[in-house]
C-alpha positions in Angstrom: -14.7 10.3 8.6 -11.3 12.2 9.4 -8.2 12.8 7.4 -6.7 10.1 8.7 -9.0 7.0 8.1 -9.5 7.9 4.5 -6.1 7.5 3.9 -5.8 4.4 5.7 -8.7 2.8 5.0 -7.5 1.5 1.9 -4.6 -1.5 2.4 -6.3 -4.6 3.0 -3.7 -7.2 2.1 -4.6 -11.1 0.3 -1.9 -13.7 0.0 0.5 -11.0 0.8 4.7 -12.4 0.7 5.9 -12.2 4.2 9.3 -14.0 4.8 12.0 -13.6 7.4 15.4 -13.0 5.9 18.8 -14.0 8.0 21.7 -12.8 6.6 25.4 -12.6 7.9 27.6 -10.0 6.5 28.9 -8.9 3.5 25.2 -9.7 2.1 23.2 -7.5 -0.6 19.9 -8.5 -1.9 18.5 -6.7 -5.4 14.8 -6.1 -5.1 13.4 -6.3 -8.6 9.9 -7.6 -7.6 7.7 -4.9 -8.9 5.5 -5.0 -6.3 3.8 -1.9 -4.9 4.7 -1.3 -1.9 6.8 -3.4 0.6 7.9 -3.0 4.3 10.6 -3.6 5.6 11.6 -4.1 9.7 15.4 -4.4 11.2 14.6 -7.9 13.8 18.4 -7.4 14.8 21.4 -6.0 13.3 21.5 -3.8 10.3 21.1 -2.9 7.3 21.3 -0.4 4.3 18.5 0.8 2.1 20.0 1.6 -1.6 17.6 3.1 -4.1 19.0 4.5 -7.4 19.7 8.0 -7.5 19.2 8.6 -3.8 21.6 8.5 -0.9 21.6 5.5 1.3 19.3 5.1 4.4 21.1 3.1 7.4 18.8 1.0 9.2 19.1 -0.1 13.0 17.2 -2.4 14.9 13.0 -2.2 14.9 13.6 0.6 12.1 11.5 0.5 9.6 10.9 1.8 5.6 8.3 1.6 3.5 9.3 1.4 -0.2 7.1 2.3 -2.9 7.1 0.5 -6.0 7.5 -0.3 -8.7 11.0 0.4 -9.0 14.1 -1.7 -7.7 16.1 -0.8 -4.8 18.9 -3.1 -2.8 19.2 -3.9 0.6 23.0 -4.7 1.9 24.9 -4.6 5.0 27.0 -1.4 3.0 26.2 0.2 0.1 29.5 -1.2 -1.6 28.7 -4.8 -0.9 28.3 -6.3 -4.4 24.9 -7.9 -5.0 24.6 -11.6 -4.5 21.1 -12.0 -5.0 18.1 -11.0 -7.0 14.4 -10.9 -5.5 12.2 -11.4 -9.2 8.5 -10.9 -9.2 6.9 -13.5 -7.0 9.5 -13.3 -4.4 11.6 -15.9 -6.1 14.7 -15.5 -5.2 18.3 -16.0 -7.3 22.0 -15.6 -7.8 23.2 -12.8 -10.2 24.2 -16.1 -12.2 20.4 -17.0 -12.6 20.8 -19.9 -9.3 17.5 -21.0 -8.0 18.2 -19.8 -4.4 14.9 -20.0 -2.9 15.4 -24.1 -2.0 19.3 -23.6 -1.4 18.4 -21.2 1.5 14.8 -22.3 2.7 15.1 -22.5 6.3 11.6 -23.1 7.6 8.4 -21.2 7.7 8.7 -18.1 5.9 12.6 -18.1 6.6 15.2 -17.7 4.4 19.0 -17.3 4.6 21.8 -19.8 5.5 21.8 -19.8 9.5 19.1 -19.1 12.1 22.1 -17.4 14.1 23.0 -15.0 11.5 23.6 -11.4 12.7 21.1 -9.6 10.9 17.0 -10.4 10.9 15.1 -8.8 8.6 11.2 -8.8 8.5 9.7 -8.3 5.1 6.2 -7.9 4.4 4.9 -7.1 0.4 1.7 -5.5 -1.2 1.7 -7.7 -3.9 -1.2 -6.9 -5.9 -1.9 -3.2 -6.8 -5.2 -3.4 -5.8 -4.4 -4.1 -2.4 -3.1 -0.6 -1.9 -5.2 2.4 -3.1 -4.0 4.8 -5.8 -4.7 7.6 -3.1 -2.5 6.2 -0.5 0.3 5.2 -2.9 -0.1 8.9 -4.4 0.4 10.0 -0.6 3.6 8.4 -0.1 7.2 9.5 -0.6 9.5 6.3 -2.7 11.2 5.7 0.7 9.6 6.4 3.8 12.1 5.6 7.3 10.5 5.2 10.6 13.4 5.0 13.4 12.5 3.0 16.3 12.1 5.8 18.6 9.5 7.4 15.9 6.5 4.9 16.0 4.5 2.5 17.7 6.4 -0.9 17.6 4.2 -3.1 19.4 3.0 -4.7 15.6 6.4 -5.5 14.5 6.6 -7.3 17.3 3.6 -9.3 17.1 5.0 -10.1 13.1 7.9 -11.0 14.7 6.5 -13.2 16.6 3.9 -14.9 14.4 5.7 -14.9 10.8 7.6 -18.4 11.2 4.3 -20.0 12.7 2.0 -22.3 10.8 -1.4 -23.3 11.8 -5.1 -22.6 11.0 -6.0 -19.1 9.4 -2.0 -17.8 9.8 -2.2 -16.4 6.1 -5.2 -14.2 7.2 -3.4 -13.3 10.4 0.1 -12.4 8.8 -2.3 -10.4 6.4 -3.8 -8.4 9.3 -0.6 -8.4 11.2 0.9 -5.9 7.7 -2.2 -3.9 7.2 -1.7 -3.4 11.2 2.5 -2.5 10.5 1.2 -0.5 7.9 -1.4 1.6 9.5 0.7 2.4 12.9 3.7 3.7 10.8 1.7 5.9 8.6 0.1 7.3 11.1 2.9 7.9 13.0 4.3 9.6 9.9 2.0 11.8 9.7 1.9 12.9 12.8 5.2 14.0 12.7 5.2 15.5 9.0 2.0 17.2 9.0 3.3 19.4 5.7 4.8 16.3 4.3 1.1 15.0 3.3 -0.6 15.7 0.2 -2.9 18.8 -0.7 -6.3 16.1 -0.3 -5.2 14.7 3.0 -4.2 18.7 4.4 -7.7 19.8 3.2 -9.4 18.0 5.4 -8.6 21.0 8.5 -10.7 23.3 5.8 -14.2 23.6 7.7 -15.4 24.1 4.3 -13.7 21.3 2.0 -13.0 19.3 4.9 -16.7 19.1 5.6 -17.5 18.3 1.7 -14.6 15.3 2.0 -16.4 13.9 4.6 -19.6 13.7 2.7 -18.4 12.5 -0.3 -16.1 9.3 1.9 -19.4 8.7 4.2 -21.7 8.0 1.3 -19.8 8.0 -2.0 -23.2 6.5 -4.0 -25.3 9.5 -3.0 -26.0 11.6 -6.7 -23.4 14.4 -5.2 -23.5 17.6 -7.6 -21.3 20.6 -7.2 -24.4 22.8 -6.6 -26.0 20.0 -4.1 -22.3 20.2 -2.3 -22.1 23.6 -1.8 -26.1 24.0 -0.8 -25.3 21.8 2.0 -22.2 24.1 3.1 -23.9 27.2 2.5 -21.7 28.6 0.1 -21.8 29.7 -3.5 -21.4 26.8 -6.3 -18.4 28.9 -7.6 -16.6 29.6 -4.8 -16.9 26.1 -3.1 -15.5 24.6 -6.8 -12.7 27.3 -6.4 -12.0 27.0 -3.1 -12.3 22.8 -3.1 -9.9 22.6 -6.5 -7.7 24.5 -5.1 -7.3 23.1 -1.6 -7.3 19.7 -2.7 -5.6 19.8 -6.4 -8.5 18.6 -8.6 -12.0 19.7 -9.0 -14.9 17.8 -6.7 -16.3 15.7 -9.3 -13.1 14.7 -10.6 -12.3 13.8 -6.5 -15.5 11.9 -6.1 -15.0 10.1 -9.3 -11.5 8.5 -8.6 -13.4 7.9 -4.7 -15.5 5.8 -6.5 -13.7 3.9 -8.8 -11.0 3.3 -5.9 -14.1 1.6 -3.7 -14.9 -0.4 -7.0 -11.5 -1.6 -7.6 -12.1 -3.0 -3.7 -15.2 -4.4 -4.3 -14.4 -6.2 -7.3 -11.7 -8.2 -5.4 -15.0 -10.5 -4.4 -15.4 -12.8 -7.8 -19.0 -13.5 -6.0 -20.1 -10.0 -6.4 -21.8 -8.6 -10.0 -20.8 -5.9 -11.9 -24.1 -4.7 -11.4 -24.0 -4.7 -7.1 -20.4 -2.8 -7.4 -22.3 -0.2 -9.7 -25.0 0.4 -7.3 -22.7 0.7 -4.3 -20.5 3.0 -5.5 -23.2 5.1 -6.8 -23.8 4.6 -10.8 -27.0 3.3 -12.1 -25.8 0.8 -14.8 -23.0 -1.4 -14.4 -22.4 0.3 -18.6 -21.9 3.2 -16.9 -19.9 2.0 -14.1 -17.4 0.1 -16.6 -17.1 3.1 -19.1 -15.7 5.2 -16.4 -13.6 2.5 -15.1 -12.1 2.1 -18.4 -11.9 5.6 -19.3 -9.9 6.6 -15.4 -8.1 3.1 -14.9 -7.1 1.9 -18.5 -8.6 -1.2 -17.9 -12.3 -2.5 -17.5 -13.5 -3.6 -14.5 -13.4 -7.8 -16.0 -9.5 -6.9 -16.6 -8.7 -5.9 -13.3 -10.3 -8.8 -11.5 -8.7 -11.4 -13.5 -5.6 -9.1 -12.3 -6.4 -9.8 -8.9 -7.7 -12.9 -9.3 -6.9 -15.0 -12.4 -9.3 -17.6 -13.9 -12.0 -15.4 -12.5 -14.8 -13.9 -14.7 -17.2 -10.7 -14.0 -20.5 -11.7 -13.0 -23.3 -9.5 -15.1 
């Protein structure tokens, strides 16, 4: 497994809030949803990107930024264009005077704004859930990363484009596919293009030592991996791989393999269908005790906890 597809092998979106916005100017839409991590796409026109205590990032047509949550940022046709509307948690939309705007402005399928002629499209796809994202690739991320259209691969945006005012059979699972798709292309783009903008992990990989033991530990993460058993395998000492693989990477192999795990768990447990016990064995601990004291002790909560987060009125399975 390469550098690459670890990173990206973790957004798998469900249910995810894709809407087409259409908006004529002076327009300004506060983003207080919370939600981890949201893209957004200039369809025509533009638009500003205004995050608190950063300067503003102009956006042209079929540029696109990715915005790390969970903290607020506005999107306006200027920076000085007073807000005049509030995205809350949900992506329910009001007036700065509390107005239910979201059946005001409904204008079909997944479109919202006052006129399908307006001069400025935006397409917005949202991560709602945390879980949909990995800690890893959220970690990887800078609050605001800006693709300009010349940059990356636009050949998704367009299918979006295309498909996110449709309705028929299967279209959430499509539109779900269809951001995970969005998402992937412009990361890897990114990357591509800032090499030394990555973190330490994701640089590591080019190590023919580390990088070797990263791929071990992604290809079979359930396999009883010791720091001795890891460097054995390389051919190197157990002291100098730790060195060398804490240093390269930021934290120590078992810590890395650890937080590997418990990010595959978090995954797993998005299926209400599957035990605690099956998660445990899959992601390599023998008990699904043990499994849930780690996951406690790394994530704050216990693996019951986070699936009712993902999916509420849903119980662990023992």
């Amino acid at each position: 497994m390469d550098a690459l597809v670890a990173l990206l092998e973790g957004p798998r979106a469900r249910g995810a809030f894709l809407v087409r916005a259409l908006v004529d100017p002076p327009w300004s839409l506060r983003v207080m949803d919370e939600a981890p991590l949201t893209l957004v796409a200039v369809g025509r026109g533009s638009a500003c990107l205004v995050r608190d205590g950063a300067p503003p990032e102009r956006l042209g047509p079929e540029d696109l930024v990715i915005v790390r949550g969970p903290e607020p940022y506005t999107l306006a046709d200027d920076p000085a264009t007073p807000v005049q509307a509030v995205i809350h948690p949900g992506g329910c939309a009001r007036s700065v005077t509390g107005e239910d705007l979201c059946d005001a402005m409904d204008l079909g399928v997944r479109t919202w704004g006052r006129s399908h002629s307006a001069a400025t499209m935006l397409l917005v796809g949202t991560y709602r859930m945390r879980d949909e994202v990995t800690r890893r690739l959220l970690g990887a991320l800078p609050p605001a990363l800006v693709l300009r259209r010349d940059a990356w691969d636009g050949r998704p945006l367009g299918l979006l484009r295309d498909e996110i005012a449709r309705d028929g059979p299967g279209q959430e699972v499509l539109l779900d596919r269809l951001l995970d798709l969005l998402l992937v292309a412009a990361l890897r783009a990114w990357l591509a293009r800032q090499a030394d903008a990555a973190p330490a992990w994701f640089r590591a990989h080019a190590d023919p030592v580390v990088g070797a033991a990263l791929r071990l530990l992604h290809e079979n993460p359930a396999h009883p991996w010791t720091v001795a058993s890891l460097a054995a395998r390389l051919g190197v000492s157990r002291a100098a791989f730790a060195r060398r693989f804490t240093r390269l990477v930021g934290e120590p192999p078992m810590t890395y393999l650890t937080n590997r795990r418990l990010d595959l768990a978090a995954e797993l447990l998005r299926d209400p269908e599957t035990t605690l016990e099956a998660v445990a064995r899959k992601v390599g601990y023998g008990t699904a005790f043990a499994l849930s004291a780690a996951f406690k002790r790394v994530r704050g909560v216990s693996p019951r906890d986070h699936r009712l987060g993902a999916h509420p009125g849903a119980g662990v399975r023992p």
